[in-house]
BARO-315719 format. One record per residue (C-alpha): chain; z, y, x. Coordinates in steps of 0.25 Angstrom, whole numbers, padded with zeros to 4 digits. Example, Ala and Ser with C-alpha at 12.3 -4.5 7.8 and 13.67 -1.06 7.14 Angstrom:
residues 2
chain, w, v, u
A, 0031, -0018, 0049
A, 0029, -0004, 0055
***
This chain:
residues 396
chain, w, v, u
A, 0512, 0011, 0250
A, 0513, 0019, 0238
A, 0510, 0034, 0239
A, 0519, 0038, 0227
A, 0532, 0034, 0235
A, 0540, 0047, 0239
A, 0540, 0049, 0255
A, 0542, 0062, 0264
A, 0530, 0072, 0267
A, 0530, 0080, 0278
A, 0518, 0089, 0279
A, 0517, 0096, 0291
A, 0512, 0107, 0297
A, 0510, 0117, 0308
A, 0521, 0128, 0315
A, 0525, 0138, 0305
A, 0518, 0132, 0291
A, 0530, 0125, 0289
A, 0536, 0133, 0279
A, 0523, 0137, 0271
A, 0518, 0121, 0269
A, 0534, 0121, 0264
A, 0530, 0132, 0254
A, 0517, 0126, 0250
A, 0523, 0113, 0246
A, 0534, 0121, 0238
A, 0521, 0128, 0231
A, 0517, 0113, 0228
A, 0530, 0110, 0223
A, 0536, 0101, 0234
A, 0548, 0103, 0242
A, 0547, 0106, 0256
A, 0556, 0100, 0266
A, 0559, 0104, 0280
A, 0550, 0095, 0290
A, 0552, 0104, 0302
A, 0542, 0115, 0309
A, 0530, 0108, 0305
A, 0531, 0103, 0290
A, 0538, 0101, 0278
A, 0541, 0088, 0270
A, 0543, 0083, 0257
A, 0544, 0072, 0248
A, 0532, 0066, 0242
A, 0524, 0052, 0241
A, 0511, 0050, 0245
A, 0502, 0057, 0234
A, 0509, 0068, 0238
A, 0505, 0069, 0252
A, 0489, 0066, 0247
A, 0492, 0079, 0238
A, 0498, 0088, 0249
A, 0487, 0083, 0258
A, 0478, 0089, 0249
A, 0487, 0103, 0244
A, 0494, 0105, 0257
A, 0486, 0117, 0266
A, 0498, 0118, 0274
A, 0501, 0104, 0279
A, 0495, 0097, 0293
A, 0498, 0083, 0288
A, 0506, 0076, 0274
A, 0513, 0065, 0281
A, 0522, 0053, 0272
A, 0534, 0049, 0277
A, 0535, 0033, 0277
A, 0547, 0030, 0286
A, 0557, 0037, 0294
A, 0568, 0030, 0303
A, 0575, 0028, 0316
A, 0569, 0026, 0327
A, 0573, 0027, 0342
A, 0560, 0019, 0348
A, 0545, 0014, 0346
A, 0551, -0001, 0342
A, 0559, 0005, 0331
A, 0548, 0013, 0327
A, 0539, 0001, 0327
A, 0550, -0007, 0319
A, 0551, 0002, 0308
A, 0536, 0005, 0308
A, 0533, -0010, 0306
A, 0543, -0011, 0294
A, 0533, 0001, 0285
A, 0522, -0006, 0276
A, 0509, -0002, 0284
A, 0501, -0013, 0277
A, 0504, -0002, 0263
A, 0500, 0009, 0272
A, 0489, 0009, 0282
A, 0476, 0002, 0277
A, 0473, -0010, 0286
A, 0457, -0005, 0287
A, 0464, 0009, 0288
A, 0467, 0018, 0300
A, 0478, 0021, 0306
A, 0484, 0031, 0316
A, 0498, 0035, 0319
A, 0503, 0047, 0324
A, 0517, 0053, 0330
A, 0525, 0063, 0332
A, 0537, 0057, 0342
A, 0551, 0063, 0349
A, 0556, 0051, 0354
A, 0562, 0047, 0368
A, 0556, 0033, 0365
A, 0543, 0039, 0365
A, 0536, 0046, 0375
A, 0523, 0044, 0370
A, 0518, 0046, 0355
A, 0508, 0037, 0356
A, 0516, 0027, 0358
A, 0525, 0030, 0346
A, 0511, 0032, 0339
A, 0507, 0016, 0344
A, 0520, 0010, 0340
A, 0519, 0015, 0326
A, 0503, 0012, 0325
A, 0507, -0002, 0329
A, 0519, -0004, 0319
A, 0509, 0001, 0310
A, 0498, -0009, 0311
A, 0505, -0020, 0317
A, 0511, -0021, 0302
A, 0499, -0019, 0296
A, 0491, -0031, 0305
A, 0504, -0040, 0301
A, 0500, -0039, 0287
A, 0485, -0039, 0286
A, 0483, -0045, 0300
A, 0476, -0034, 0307
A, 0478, -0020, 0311
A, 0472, -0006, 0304
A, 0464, 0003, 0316
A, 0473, 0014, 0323
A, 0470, 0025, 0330
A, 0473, 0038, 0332
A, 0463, 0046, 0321
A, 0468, 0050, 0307
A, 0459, 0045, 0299
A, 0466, 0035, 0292
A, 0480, 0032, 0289
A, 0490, 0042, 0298
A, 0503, 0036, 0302
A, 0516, 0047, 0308
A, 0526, 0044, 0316
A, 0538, 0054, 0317
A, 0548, 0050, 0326
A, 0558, 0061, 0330
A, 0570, 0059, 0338
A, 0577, 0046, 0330
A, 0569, 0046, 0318
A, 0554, 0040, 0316
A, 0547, 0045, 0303
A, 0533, 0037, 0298
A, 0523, 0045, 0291
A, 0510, 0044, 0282
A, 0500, 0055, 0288
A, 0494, 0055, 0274
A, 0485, 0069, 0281
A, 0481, 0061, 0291
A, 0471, 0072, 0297
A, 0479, 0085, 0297
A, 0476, 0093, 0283
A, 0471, 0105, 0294
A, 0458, 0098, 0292
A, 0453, 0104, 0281
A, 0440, 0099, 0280
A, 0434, 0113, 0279
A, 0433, 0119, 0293
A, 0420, 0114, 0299
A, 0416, 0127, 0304
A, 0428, 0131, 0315
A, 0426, 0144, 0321
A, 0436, 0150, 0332
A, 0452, 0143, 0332
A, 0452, 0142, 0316
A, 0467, 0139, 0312
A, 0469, 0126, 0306
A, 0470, 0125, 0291
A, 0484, 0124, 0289
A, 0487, 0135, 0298
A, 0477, 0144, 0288
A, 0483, 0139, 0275
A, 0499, 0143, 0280
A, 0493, 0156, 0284
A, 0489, 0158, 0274
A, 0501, 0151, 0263
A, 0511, 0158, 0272
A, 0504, 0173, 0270
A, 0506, 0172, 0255
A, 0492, 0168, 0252
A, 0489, 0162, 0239
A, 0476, 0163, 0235
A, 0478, 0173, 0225
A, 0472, 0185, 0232
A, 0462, 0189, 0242
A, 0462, 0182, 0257
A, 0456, 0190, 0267
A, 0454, 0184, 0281
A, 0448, 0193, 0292
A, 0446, 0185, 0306
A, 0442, 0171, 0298
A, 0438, 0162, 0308
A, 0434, 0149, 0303
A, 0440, 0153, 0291
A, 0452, 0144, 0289
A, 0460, 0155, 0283
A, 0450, 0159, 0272
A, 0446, 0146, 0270
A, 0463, 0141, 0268
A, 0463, 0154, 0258
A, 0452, 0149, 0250
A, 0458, 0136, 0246
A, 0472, 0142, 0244
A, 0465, 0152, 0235
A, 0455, 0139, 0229
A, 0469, 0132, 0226
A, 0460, 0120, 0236
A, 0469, 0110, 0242
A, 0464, 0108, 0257
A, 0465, 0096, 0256
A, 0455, 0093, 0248
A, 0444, 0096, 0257
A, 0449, 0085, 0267
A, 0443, 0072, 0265
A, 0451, 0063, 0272
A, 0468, 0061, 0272
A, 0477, 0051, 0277
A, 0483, 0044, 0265
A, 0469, 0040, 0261
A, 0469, 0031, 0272
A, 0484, 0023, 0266
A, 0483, 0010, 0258
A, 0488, 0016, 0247
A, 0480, 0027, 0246
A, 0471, 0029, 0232
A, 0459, 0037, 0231
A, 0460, 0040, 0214
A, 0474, 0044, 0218
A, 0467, 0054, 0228
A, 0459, 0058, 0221
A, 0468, 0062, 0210
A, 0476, 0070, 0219
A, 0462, 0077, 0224
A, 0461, 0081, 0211
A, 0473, 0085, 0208
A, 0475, 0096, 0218
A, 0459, 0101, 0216
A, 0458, 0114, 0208
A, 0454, 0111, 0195
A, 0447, 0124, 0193
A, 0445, 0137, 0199
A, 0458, 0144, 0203
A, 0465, 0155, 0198
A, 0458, 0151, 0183
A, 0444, 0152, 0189
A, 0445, 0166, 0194
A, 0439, 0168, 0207
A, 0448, 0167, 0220
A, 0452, 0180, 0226
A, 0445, 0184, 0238
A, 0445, 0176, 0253
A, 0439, 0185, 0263
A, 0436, 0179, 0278
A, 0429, 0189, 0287
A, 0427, 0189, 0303
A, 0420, 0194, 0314
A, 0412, 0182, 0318
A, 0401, 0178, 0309
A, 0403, 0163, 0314
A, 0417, 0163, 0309
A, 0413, 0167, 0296
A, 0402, 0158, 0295
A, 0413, 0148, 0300
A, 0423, 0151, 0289
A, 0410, 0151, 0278
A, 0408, 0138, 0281
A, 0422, 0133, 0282
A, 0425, 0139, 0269
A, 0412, 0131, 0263
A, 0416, 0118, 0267
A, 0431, 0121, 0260
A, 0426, 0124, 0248
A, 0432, 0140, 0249
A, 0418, 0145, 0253
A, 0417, 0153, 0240
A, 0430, 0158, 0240
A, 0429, 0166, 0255
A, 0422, 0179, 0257
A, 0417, 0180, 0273
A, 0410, 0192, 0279
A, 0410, 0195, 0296
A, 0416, 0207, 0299
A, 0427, 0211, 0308
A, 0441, 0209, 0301
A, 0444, 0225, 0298
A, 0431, 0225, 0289
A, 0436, 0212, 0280
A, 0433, 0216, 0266
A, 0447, 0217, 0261
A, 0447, 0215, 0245
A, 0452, 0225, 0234
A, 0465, 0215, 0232
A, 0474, 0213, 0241
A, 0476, 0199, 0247
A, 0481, 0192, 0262
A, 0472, 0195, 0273
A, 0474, 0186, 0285
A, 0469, 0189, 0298
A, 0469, 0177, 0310
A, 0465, 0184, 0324
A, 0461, 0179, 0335
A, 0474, 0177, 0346
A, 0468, 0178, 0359
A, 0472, 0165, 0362
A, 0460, 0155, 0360
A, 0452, 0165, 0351
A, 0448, 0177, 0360
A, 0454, 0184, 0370
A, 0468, 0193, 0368
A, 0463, 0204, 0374
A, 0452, 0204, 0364
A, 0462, 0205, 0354
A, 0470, 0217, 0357
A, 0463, 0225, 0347
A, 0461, 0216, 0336
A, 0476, 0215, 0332
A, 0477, 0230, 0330
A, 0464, 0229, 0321
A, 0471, 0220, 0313
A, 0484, 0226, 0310
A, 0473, 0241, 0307
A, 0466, 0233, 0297
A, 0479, 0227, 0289
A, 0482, 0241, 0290
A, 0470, 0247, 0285
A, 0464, 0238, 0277
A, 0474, 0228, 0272
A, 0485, 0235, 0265
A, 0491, 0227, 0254
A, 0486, 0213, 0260
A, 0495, 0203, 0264
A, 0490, 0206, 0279
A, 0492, 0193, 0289
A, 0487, 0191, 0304
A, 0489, 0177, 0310
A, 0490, 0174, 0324
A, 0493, 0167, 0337
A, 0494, 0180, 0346
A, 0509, 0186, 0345
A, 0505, 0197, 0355
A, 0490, 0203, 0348
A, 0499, 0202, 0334
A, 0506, 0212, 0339
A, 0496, 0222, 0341
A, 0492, 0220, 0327
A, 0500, 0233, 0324
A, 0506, 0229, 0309
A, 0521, 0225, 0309
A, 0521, 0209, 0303
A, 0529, 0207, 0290
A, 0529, 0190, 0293
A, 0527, 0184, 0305
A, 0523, 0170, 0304
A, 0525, 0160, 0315
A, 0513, 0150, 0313
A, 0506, 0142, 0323
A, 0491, 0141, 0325
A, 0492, 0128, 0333
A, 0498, 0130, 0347
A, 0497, 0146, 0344
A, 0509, 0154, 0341
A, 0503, 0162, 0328
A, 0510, 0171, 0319
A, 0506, 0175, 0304
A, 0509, 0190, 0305
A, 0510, 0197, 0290
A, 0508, 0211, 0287
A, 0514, 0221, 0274
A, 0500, 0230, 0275
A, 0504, 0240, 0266
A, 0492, 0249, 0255
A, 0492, 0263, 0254
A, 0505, 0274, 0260
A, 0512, 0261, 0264
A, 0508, 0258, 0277
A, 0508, 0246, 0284
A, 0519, 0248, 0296
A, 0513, 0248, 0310
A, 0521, 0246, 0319
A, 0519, 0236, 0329
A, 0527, 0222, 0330
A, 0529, 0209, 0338
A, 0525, 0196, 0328
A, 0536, 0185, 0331
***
C-alpha cells in the first residue's frame, strides 16, 4: 500500500465541534467538506493523516477511506472485503481489530458485522502467508472501520487508532475533567488564539489551561502521544515519521522569542491546583501557566485584556444543585465587576443554573460534554459608562 496515494479523510468529532475542526483545517489550508453532525472530510493520502494526527486539537480519530460499495448483506460485505490487498496492509506479526458502526436490516448485531469483516481480513492474509495475524478487540495495532449505512458499505484505515482525546499529559485527574478535544473547541470556538492573556478561574484538572498553553506554544498535541495507528501498517516508515515530527515541531520560541502572554488557572481546592500543576508539567506547558488557590472572584486578572473561561460545576455529577443556586449569580457579579473589556465565556451542562447567571448571552453555543446537554454562553462585558446589560435570559 503506498501512503502517497490520494484517498478521503474524515476526521471526526464530538456534537457541536463540527464546524470549528472545519475551520481549523481551513487555517491549515485544506478544504473541509461536509461529513455530517460529527466530522468533516477531505482529500488527502496517508502522510496527510500522520500530519493531522499530530496538528489536529479538534479531531477524535483520522480515518483513510479504502473502499466504499454496495452492500445489502454480510456475504457481500465479505466478498468485497476479500478482493482489498490485506497482505500490503496489516502486518502479518501485527495486530489487528476491527471496529463498526452499522444500519442494516441484515444485521442485528455489530459484532457480527465486526467478525465477518475481521474474517475477510485475515482469511486473505492466511491465504497468502499461510497463517493468520492476532485479532482482538484492543487498538493497539492496526485499526480496521467499517461504515455501512442503509445500501452503502465504506472501509476505513483508523490511522489514530486510540482516540486523539488521549493526550498523554493527564495523569493527575481531578473531579469530571472535560476531554481534551472538548477543552480545545472551547476554546478555538471563543476566539482564542494564543495572542493574549487566558484566564481560567474553576481549573479543575486543568484541561483548559493546559489546551491554551499549547495553543499559545504553537505545540501540536500530538506530539506528546507516543503511539498512533498507522505506525502499526506495512508500509509505514519511521525516517518518514520522523520527518513530519520534525516538521510540525516549533523550531524556536514563539512570537520571535518573546514570552507567551499570560495563562492564569486558579481554584478553590488546592488538590485541583496541585492536579493542574502536574498536568501541565508532564505536557511540557508548566512554565507557561500561573496557579494560585483562591476563590474564582479573587483571580488575578491582568492589566491586558484577554478571554476568561469559566467551567462550573452542573449540579449533575459534581455537587449538588441546590448548592449552586448562589454560585451562578456570583459569576455573572464578577464579569461585571471585574471583567470589563474580556471576552467573558461560562461553559456548562446546567440550562436552568445558567439562567440565574444574570448577564444576557451574546452566543449561545450548543456543545456536548458527553451524554451532557452543555452550552458555551458569551458575554459583551463592557469598561467604564457602558455597562454590561443585566437583564436576565433563558440560554437555548
Amino acid at each position: 500500500m503506498n501512503f502517497d496515494t490520494p484517498s478521503t479523510l474524515r476526521l471526526s468529532c464530538g456534537s457541536g465541534q463540527r464546524d470549528v475542526l472545519a475551520a481549523e483545517l481551513e487555517q491549515l489550508g485544506i478544504r473541509a467538506q461536509q461529513g455530517g453532525p460529527t466530522g468533516v472530510e477531505c482529500q488527502g493520502t496517508l502522510l496527510d493523516a500522520m500530519k493531522l494526527n499530530l496538528v489536529s486539537r479538534i479531531a477524535m480519530r483520522v480515518l483513510y477511506r479504502l473502499e466504499s460499495f454496495a452492500c445489502t448483506s454480510p456475504e457481500q460485505l465479505r466478498e468485497a472485503a476479500s478482493h482489498i490487498p490485506w497482505e500490503d496492509i496489516v502486518p502479518l506479526n501485527g495486530y489487528l481489530s476491527v471496529t463498526c458502526a452499522v444500519n442494516h436490516p441484515s444485521i442485528d448485531n455489530t459484532m457480527f458485522a465486526s467478525l465477518t469483516l475481521k474474517d475477510a481480513i485475515v482469511d486473505r492474509i492466511g491465504s497468502t502467508f499461510g497463517r493468520r495475524p492476532d485479532s482482538g478487540p484492543d487498538r493497539t495495532g492496526a485499526v480496521i472501520h467499517l461504515h455501512w449505512h442503509g445500501e452503502t458499505a465504506q472501509i476505513w484505515i483508523d490511522t489514530s487508532g486510540q482516540k486523539l482525546a488521549d493526550r498523554g499529559y493527564r495523569k493527575t485527574p481531578y473531579l469530571a475533567p472535560l476531554r481534551e478535544t472538548l477543552a480545545a473547541a472551547i476554546l478555538m470556538r471563543a476566539g482564542y488564539t494564543g495572542e493574549g492573556p487566558l484566564v481560567i478561574p474553576m481549573c479543575g484538572s486543568g484541561t483548559l489551561a493546559i489546551e491554551g498553553a499549547l495553543i499559545a506554544a504553537g505545540r501540536p498535541p500530538g506530539l506528546l502521544r507516543s503511539g498512533f495507528g498507522f505506525q502499526h501498517l506495512v508500509a509505514f516508515n519511521k525516517d518518514v515519521w520522523n520527518d513530519i515530527r520534525r516538521e510540525v515541531t516549533p523550531a524556536k520560541p514563539r512570537r520571535g522569542g518573546k514570552t507567551c502572554p499570560p495563562i492564569i488557572a486558579t481554584d478553590i481546592n488546592p488538590d485541583a491546583v496541585a492536579a493542574t500543576k502536574r498536568n501541565a508539567e508532564t505536557a511540557g506547558v508548566g512554565h507557561l501557566i500561573e496557579t494560585q488557590v483562591c476563590d474564582f472572584a479573587d483571580t488575578p486578572m491582568p492589566d491586558e485584556h484577554g478571554h476568561i473561561i469559566l467551567h462550573p460545576e452542573y449540579g449533575l455529577r459534581l455537587g449538588k444543585q441546590d448548592d449552586l443556586q448562589s454560585l451562578y449569580p456570583r459569576m455573572g457579579d464578577f464579569f461585571k465587576q471585574r471583567c470589563g473589556g474580556w471576552s467573558s465565556w461560562i461553559y456548562t451542562g446546567n440550562l436552568e443554573l445558567a439562567k440565574r447567571i444574570g448577564l444576557k448571552p451574546a452566543c449561545r453555543v450548543p456543545m456536548r460534554n458527553a451524554k451532557i446537554d452543555a452550552r458555551l454562553l458569551g458575554y459583551e462585558v463592557w469598561e467604564g459608562s457602558r455597562a454590561s446589560e443585566e437583564h436576565r435570559s433563558t440560554p437555548t
